[in-house]
DSSP file (Angstrom, degrees, kcal/mol; ACC not computed):
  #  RESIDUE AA STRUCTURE BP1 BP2  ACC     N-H-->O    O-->H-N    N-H-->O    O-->H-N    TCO  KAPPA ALPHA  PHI   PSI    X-CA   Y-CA   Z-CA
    1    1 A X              0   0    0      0, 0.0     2,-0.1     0, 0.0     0, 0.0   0.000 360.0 360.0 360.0 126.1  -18.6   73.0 -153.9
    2    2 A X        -     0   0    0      1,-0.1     2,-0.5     0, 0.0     0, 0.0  -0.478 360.0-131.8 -83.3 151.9  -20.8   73.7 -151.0
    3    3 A X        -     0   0    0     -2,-0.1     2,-0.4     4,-0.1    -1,-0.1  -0.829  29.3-149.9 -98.1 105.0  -19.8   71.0 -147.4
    4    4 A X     >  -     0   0    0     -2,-0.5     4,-1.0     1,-0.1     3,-0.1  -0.764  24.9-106.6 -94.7-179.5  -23.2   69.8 -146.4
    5    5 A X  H  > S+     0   0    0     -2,-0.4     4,-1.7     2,-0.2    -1,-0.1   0.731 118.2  53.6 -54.8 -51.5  -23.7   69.1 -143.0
    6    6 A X  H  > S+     0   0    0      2,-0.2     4,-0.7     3,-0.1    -1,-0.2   0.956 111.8  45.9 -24.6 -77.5  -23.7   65.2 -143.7
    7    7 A X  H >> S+     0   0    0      1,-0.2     3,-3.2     2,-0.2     4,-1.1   0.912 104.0  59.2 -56.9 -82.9  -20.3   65.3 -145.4
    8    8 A X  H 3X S+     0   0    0     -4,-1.0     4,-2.1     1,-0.4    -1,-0.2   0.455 106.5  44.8  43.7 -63.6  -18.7   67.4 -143.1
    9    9 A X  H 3X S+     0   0    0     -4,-1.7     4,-1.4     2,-0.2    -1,-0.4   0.854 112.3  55.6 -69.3 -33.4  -19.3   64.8 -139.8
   10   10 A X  H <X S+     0   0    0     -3,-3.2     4,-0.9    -4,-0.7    -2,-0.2   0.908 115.4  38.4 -96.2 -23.7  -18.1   61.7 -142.1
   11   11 A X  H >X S+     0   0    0     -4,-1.1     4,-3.3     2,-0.1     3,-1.5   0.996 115.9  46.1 -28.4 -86.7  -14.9   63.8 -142.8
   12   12 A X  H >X S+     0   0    0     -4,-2.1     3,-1.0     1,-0.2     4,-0.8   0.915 116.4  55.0 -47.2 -80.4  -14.4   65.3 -139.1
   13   13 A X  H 3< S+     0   0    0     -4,-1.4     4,-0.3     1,-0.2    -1,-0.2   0.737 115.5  37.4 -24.4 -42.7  -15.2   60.9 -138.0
   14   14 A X  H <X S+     0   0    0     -3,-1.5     4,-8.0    -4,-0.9    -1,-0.2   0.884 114.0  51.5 -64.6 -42.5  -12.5   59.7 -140.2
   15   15 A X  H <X S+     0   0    0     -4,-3.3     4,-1.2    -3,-1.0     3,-0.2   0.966 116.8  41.1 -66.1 -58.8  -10.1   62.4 -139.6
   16   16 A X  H  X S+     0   0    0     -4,-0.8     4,-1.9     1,-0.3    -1,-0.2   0.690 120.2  45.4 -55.0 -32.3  -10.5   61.8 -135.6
   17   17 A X  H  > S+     0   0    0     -4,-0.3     4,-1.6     2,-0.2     5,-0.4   0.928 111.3  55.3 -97.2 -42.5  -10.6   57.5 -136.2
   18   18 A X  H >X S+     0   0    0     -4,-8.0     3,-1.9    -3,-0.2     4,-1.3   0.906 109.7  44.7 -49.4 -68.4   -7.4   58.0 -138.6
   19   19 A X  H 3X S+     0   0    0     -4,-1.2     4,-1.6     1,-0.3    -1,-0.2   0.695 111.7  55.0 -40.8 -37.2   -5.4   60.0 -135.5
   20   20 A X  H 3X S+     0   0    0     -4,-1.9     4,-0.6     1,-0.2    -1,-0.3   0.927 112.1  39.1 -61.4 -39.7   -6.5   57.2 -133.1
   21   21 A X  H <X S+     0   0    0     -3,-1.9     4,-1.4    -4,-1.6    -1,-0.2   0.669 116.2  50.6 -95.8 -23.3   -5.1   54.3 -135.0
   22   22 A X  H  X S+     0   0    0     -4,-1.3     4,-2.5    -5,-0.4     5,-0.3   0.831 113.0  53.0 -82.4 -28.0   -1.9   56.4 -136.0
   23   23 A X  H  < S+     0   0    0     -4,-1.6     4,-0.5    -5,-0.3    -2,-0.2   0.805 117.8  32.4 -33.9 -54.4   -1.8   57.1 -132.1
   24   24 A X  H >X S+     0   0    0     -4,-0.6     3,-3.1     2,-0.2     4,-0.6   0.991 115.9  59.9-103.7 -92.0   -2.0   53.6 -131.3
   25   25 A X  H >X S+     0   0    0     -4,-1.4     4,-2.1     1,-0.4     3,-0.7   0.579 118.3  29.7-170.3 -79.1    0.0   52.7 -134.4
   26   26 A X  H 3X S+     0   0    0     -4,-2.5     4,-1.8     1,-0.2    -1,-0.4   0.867 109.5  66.4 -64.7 -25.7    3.0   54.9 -133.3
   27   27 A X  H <> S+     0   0    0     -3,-3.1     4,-0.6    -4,-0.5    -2,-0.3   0.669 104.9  46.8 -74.1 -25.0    2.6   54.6 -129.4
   28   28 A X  H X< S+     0   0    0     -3,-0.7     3,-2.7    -4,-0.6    -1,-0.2   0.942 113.2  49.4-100.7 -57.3    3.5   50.5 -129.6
   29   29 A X  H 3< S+     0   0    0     -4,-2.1    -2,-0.2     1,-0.3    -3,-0.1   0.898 106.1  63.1 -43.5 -71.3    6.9   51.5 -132.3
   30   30 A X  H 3< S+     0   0    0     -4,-1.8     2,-0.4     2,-0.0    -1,-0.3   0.531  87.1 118.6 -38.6 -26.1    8.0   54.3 -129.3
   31   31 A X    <<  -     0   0    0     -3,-2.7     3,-0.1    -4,-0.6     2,-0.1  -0.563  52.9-153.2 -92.4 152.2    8.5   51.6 -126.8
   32   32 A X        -     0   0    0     -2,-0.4    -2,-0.0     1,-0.2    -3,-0.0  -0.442  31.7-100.1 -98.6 158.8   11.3   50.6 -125.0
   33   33 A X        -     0   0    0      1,-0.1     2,-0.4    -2,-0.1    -1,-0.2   0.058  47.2-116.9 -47.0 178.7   12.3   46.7 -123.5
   34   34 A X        -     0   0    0     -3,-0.1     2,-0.7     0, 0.0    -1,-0.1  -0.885  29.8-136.7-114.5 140.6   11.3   47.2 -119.9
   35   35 A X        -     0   0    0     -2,-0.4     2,-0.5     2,-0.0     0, 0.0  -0.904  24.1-121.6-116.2 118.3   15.2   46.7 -117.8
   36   36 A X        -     0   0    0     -2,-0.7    -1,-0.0     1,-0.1     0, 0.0  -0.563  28.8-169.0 -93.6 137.8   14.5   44.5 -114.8
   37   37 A X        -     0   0    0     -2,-0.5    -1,-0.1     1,-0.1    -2,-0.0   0.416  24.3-141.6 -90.2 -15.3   15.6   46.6 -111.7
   38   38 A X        -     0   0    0      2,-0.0    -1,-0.1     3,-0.0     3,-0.1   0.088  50.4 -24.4  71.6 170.6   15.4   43.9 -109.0
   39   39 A X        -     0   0    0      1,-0.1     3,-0.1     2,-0.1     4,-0.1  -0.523  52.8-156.2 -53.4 139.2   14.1   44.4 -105.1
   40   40 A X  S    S+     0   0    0      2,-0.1    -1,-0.1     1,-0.1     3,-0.1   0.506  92.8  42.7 -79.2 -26.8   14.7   48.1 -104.4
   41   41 A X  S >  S+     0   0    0      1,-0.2     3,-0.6     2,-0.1    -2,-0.1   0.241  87.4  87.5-118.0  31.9   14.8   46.9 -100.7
   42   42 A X  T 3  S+     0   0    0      1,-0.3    -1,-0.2    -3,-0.1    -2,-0.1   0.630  97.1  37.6-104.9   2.9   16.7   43.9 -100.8
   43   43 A X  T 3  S+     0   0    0     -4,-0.1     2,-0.3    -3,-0.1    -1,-0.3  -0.156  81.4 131.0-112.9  52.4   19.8   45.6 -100.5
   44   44 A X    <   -     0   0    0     -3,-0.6     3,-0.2     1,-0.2    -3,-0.1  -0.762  41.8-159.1 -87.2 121.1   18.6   48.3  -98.0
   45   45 A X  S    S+     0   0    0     -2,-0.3     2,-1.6     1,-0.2    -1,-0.2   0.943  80.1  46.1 -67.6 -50.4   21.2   48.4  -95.0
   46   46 A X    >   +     0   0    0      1,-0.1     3,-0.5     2,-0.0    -1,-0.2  -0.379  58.9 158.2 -86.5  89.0   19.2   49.9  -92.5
   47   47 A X  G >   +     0   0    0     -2,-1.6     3,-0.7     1,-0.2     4,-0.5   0.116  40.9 111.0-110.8  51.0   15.5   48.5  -92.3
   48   48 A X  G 3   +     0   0    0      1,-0.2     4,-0.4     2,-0.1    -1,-0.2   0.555  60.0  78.5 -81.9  -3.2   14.6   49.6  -88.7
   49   49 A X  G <> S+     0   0    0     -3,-0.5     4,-1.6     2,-0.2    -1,-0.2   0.627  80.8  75.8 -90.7 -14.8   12.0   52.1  -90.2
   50   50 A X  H <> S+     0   0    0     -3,-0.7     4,-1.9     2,-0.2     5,-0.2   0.981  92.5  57.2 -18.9 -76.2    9.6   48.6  -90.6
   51   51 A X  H  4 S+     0   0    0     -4,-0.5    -1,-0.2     1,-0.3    -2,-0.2   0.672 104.7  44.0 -34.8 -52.3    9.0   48.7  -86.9
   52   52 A X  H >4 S+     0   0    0     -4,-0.4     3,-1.1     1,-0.4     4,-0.3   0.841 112.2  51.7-102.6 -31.3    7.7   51.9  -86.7
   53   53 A X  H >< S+     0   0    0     -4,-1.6     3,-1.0     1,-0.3    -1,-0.4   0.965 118.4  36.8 -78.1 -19.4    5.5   51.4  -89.7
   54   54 A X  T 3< S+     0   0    0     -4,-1.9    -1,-0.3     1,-0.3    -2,-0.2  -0.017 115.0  53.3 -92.8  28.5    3.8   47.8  -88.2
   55   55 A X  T X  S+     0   0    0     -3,-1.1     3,-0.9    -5,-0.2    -1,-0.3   0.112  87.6  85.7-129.4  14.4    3.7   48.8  -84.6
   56   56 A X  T <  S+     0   0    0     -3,-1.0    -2,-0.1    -4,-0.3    -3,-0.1   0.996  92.7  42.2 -82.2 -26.9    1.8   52.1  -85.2
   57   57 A X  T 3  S+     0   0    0     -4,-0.3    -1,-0.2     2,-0.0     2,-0.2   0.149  93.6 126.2 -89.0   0.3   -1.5   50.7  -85.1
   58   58 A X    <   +     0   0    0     -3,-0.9     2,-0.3    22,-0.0    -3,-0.1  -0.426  35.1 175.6 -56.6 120.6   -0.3   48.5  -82.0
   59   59 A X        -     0   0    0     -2,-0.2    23,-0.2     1,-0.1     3,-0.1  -0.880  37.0-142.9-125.5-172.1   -2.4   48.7  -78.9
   60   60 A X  S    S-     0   0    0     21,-3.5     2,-0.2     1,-0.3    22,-0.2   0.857  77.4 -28.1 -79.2 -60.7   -2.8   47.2  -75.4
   61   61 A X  E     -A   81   0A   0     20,-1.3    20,-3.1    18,-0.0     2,-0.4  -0.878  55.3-148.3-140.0 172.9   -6.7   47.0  -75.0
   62   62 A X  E     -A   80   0A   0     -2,-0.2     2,-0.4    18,-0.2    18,-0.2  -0.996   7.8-171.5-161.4 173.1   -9.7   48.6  -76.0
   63   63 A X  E     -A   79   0A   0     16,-1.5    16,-2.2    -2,-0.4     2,-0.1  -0.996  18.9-125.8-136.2 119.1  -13.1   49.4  -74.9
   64   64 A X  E     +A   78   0A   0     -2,-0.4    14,-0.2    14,-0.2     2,-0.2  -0.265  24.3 172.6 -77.8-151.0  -16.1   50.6  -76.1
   65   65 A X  E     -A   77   0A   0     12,-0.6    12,-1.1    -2,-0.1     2,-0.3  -0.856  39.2-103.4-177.1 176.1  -18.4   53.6  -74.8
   66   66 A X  E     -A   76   0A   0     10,-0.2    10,-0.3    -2,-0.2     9,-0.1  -0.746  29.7-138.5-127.5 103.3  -21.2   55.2  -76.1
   67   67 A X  E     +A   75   0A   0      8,-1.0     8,-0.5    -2,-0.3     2,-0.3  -0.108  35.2 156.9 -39.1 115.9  -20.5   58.5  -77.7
   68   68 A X        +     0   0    0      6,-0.2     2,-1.0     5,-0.1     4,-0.1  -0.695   8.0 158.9-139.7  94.3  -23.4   61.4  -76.7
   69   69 A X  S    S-     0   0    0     -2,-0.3     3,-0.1     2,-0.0    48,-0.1  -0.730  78.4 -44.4-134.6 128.2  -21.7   64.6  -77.1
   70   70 A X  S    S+     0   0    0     -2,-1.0     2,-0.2     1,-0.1    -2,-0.0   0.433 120.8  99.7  58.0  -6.9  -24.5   67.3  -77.6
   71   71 A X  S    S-     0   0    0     -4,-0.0     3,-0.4     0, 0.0    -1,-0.1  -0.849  75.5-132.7-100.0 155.2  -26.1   65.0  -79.7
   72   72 A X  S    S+     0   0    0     -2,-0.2    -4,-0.1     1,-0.2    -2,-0.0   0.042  87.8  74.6 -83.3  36.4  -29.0   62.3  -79.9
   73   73 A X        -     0   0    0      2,-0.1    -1,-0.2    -6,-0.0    -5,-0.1   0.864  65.9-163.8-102.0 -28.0  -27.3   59.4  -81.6
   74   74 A X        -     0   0    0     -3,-0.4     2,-0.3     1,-0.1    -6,-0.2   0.947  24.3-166.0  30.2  77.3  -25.0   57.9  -78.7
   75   75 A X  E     -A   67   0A   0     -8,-0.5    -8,-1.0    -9,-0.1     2,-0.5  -0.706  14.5-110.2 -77.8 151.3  -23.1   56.0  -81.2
   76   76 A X  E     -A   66   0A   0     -2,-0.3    16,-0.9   -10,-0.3     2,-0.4  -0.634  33.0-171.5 -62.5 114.9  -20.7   53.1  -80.1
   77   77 A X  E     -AB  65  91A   0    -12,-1.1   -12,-0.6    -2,-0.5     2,-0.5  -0.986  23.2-151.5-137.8 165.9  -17.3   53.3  -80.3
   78   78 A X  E     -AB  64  90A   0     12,-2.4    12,-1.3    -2,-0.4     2,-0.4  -0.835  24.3-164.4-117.6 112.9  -14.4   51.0  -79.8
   79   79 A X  E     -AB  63  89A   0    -16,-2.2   -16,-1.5    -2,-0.5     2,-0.4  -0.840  13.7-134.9-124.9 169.2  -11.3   53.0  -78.7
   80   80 A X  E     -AB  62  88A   0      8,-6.5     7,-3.1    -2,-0.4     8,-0.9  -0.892  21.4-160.9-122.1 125.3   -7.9   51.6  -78.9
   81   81 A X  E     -AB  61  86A   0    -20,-3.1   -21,-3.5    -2,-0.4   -20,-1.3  -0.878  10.5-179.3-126.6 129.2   -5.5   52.2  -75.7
   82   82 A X  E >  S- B   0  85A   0      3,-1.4     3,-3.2    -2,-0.5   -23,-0.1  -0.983  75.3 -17.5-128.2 163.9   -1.7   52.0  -75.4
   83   83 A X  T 3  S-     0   0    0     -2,-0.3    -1,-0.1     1,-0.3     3,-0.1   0.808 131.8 -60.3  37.4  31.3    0.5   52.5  -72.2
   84   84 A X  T 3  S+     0   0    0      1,-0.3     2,-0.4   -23,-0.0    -1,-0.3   0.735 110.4 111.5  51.7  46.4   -2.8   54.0  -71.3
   85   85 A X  E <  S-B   82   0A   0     -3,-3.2    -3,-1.4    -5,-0.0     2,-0.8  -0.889  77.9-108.6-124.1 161.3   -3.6   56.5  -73.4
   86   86 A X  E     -B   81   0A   0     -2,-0.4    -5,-0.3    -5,-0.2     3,-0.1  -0.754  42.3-179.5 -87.4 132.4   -6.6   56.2  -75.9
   87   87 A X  E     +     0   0A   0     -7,-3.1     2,-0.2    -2,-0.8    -1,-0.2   0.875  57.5   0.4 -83.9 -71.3   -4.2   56.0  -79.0
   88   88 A X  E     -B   80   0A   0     -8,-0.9    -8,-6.5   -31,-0.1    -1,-0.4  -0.832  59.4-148.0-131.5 143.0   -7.1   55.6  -81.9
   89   89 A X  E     +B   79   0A   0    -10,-0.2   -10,-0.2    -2,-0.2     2,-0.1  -0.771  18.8 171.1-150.6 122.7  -10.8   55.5  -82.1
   90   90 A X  E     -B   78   0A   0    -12,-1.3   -12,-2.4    -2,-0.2     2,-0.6  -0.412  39.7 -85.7-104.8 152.2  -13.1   53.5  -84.7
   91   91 A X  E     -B   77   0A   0    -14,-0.2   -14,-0.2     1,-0.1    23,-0.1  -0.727  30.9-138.0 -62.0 114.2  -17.0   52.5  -85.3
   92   92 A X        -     0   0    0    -16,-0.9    -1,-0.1    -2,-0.6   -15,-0.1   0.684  16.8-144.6 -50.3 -37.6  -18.1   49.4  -83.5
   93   93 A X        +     0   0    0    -17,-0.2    -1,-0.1    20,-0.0    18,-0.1   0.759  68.7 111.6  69.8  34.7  -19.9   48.4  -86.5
   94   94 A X    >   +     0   0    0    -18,-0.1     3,-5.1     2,-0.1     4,-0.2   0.521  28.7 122.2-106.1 -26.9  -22.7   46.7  -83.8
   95   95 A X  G >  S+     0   0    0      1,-0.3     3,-2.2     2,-0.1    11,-0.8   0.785  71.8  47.3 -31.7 -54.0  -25.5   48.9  -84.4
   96   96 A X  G 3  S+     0   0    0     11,-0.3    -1,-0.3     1,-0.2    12,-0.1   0.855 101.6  65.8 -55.0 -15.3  -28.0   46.4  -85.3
   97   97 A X  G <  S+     0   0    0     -3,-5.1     2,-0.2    10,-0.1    -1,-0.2   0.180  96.1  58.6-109.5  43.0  -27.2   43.7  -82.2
   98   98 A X  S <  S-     0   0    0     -3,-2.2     8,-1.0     8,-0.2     2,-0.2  -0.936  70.1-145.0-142.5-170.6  -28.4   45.9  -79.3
   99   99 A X  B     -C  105   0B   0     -2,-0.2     6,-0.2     6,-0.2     5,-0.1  -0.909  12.7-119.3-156.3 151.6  -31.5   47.5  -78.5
  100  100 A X    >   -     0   0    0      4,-2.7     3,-2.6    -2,-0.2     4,-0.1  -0.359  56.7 -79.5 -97.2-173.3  -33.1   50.8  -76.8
  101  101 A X  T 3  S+     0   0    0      1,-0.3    -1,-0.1     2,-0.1    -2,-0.0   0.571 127.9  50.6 -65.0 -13.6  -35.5   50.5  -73.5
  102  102 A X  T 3  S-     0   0    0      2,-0.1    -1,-0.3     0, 0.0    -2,-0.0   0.406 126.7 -93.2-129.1  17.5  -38.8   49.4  -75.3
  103  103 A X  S <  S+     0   0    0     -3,-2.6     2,-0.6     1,-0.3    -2,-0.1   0.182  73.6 154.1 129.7   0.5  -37.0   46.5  -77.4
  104  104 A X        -     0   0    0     -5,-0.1    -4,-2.7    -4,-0.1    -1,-0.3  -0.391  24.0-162.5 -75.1 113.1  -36.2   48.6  -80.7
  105  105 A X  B     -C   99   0B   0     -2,-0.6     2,-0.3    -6,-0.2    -6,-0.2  -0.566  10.6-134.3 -93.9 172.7  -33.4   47.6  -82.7
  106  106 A X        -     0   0    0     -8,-1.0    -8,-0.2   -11,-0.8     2,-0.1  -0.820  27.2-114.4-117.4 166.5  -31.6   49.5  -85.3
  107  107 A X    >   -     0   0    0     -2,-0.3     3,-0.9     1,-0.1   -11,-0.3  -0.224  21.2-111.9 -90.2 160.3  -30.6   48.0  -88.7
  108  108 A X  G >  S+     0   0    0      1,-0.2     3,-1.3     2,-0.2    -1,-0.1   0.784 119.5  74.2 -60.4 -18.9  -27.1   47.0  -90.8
  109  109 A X  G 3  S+     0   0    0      1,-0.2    -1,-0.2   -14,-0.0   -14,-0.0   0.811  86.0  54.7 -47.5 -35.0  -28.6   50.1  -92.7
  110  110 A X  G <  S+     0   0    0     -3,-0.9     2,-0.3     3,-0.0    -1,-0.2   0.512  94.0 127.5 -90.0  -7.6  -27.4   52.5  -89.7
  111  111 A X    <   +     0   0    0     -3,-1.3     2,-0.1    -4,-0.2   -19,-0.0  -0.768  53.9  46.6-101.9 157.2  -23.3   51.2  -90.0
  112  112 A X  S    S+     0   0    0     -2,-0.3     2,-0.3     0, 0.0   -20,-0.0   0.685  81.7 172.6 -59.2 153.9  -21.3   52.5  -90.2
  113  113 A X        +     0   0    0    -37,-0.2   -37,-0.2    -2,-0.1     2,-0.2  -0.590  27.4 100.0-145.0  81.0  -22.1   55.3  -87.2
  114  114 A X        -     0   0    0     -2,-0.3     2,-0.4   -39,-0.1   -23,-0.0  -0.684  46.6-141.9-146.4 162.5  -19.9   57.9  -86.0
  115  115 A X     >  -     0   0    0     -2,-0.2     4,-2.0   -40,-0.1    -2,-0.0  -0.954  37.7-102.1-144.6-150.9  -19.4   61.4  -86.5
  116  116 A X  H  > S+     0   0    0     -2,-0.4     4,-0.9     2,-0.2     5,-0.0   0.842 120.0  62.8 -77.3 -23.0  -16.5   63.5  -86.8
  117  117 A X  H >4 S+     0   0    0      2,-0.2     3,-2.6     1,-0.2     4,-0.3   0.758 107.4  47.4 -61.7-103.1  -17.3   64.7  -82.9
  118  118 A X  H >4 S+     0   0    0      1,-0.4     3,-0.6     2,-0.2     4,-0.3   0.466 107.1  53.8   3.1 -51.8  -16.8   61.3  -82.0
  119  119 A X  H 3< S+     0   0    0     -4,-2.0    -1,-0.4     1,-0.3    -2,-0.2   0.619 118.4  31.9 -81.2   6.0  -13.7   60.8  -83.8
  120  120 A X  T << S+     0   0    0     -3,-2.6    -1,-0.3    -4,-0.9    -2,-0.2   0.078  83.1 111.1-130.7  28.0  -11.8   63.7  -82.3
  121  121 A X  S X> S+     0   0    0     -3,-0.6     4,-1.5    -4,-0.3     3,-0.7   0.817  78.0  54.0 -79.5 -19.2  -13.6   63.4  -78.9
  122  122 A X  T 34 S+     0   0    0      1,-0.3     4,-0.5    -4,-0.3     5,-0.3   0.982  97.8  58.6 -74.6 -47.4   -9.9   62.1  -77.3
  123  123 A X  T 34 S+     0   0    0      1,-0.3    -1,-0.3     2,-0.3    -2,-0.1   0.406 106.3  49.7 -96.4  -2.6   -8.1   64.8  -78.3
  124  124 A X  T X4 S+     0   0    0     -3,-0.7     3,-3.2     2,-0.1    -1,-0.3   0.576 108.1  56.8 -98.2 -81.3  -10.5   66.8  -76.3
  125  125 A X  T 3< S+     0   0    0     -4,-1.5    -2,-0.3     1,-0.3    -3,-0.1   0.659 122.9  16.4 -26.6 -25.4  -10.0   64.8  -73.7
  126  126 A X  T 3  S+     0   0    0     -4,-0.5    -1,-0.3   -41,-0.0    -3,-0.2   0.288  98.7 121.9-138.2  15.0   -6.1   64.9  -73.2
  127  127 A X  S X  S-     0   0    0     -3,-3.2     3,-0.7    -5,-0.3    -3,-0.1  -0.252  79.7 -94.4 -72.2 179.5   -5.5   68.3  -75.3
  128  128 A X  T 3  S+     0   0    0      1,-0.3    -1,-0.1    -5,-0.0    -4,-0.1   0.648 116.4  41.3 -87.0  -1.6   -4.1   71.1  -73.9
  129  129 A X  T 3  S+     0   0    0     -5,-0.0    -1,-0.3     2,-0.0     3,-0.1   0.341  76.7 130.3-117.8  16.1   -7.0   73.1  -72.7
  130  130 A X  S <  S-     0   0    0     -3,-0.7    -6,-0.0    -6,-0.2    -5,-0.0  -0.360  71.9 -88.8 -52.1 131.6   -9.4   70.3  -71.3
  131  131 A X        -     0   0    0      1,-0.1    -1,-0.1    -2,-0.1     3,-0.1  -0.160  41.4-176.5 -28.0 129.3  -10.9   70.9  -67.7
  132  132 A X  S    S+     0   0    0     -3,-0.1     2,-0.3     2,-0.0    -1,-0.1  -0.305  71.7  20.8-140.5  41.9   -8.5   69.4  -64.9
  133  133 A X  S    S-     0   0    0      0, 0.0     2,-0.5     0, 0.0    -2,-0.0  -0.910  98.7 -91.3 177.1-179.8  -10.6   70.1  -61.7
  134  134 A X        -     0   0    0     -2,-0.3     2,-0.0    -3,-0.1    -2,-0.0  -0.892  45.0-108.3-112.0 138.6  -14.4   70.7  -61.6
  135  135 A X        +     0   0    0     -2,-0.5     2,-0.4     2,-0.0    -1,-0.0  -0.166  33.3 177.4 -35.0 122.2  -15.9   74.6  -61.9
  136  136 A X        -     0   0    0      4,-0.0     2,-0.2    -2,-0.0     3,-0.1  -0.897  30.1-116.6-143.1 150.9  -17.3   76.1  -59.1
  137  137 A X    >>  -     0   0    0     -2,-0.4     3,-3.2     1,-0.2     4,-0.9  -0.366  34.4 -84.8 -83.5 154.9  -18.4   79.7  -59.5
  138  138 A X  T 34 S+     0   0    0      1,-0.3    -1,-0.2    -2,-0.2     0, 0.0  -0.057 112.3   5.0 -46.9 150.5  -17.2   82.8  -57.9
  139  139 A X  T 3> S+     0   0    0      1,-0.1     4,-2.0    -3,-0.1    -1,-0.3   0.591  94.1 109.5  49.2  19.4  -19.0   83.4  -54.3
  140  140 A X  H <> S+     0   0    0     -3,-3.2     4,-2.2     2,-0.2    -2,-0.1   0.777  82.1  49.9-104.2 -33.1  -20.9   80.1  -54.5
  141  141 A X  H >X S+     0   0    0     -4,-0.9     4,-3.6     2,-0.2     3,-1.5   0.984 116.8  41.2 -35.4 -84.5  -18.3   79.0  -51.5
  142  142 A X  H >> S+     0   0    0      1,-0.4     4,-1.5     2,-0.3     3,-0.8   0.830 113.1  50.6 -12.5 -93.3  -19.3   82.1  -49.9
  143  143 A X  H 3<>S+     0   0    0     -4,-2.0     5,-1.0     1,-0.2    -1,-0.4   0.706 115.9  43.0 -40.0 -43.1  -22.9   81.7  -50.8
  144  144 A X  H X<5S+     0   0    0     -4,-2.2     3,-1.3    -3,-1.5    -2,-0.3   0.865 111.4  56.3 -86.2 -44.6  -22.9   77.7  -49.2
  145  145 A X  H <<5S+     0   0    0     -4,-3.6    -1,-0.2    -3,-0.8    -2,-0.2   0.913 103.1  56.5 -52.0 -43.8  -20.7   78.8  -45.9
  146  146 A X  T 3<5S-     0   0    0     -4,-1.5    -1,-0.3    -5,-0.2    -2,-0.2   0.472 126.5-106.4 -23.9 -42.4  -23.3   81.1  -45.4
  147  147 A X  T < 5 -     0   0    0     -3,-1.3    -3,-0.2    -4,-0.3    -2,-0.1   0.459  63.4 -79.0  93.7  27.0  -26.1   78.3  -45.3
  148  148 A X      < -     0   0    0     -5,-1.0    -4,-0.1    -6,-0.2     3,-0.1   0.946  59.7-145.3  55.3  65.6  -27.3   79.4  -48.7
  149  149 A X        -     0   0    0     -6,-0.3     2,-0.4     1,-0.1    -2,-0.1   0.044  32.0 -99.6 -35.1 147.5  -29.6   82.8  -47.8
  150  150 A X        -     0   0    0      1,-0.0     2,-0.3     0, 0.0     5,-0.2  -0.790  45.6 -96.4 -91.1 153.8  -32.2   83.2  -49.8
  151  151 A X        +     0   0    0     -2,-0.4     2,-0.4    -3,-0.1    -1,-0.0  -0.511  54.3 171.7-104.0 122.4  -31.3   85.9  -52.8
  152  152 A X     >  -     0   0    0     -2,-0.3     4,-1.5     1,-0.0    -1,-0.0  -0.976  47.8-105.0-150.2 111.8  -32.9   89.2  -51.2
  153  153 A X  T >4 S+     0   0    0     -2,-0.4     3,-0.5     2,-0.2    -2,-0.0   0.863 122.9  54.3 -52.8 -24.6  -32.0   92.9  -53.2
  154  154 A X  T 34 S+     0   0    0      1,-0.2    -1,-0.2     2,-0.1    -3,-0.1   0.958 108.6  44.7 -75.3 -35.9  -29.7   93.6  -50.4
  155  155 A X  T 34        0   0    0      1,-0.3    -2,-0.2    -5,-0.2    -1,-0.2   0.573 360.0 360.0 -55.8  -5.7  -28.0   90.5  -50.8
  156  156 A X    <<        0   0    0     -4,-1.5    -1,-0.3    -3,-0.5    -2,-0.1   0.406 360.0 360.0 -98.0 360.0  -27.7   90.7  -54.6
């Protein structure tokens, strides 16, 4: 007897809705009571490890700034300082209530507004290879004592 095409799905539908129901059917026989276990931390001697999870987020003060670094968005941010180091630093979530120099504000469309330069900008700041004096180039001493010659092929 030839399988038409019909026949064939209203098989393959049953067989697929029998297995669900036997699924189900057996899955509810297969379980066991649930065995109540009690607080896990209520007899914990030592719970000093609390502290350290509720105080990390702790700070002293905070500030904002306006973030510009090689880019033109100079987002706001709110950075969070303990013992006076910038700990953490978040989106002000302000955009909309200030305004640029010819009265334009920006919308609740534009928060949150940070990007990833922004968030790691402390870690430039107190990492290990950050600038700890200002530049001055080689000879420009030289060049200044001098009274700053004007640049002449011999002098170059």
């Amino acid at each position: 007897m030839p399988l038409s095409r019909r026949r064939f799905f209203k098989i393959w539908a049953g067989s697929i809705a029998a297995v669900a129901v036997a699924d189900k059917v057996l899955a509810l026989t297969a379980l066991q009571p649930v065995i109540e276990a009690g607080n896990p931390f209520g007899d914990c001697p030592d719970r000093s490890w609390e502290r350290v999870y509720h105080d990390q987020y702790r700070y002293d003060s905070s500030f904002t700034w306006v973030c510009s670094p090689n880019d033109t968005h100079a987002c706001r941010i709110r950075a969070f300082v303990r013992n006076g180091v910038v700990m953490r630093v978040e989106q002000n979530y302000d955009h909309q209530t200030y305004e640029g120099l010819y009265g334009n504000r920006g919308t609740f469309a534009r928060n949150p507004r940070m990007c990833l330069k922004g968030f790691t900008f402390h870690r430039r700041v107190y990492g290990p290879y950050r600038l700890k004096g200002p530049l001055m180039r080689k000879g420009w001493k030289e060049w200044m004592d001098a009274g700053s010659p004007d640049l002449t092929p011999e002098t170059i």
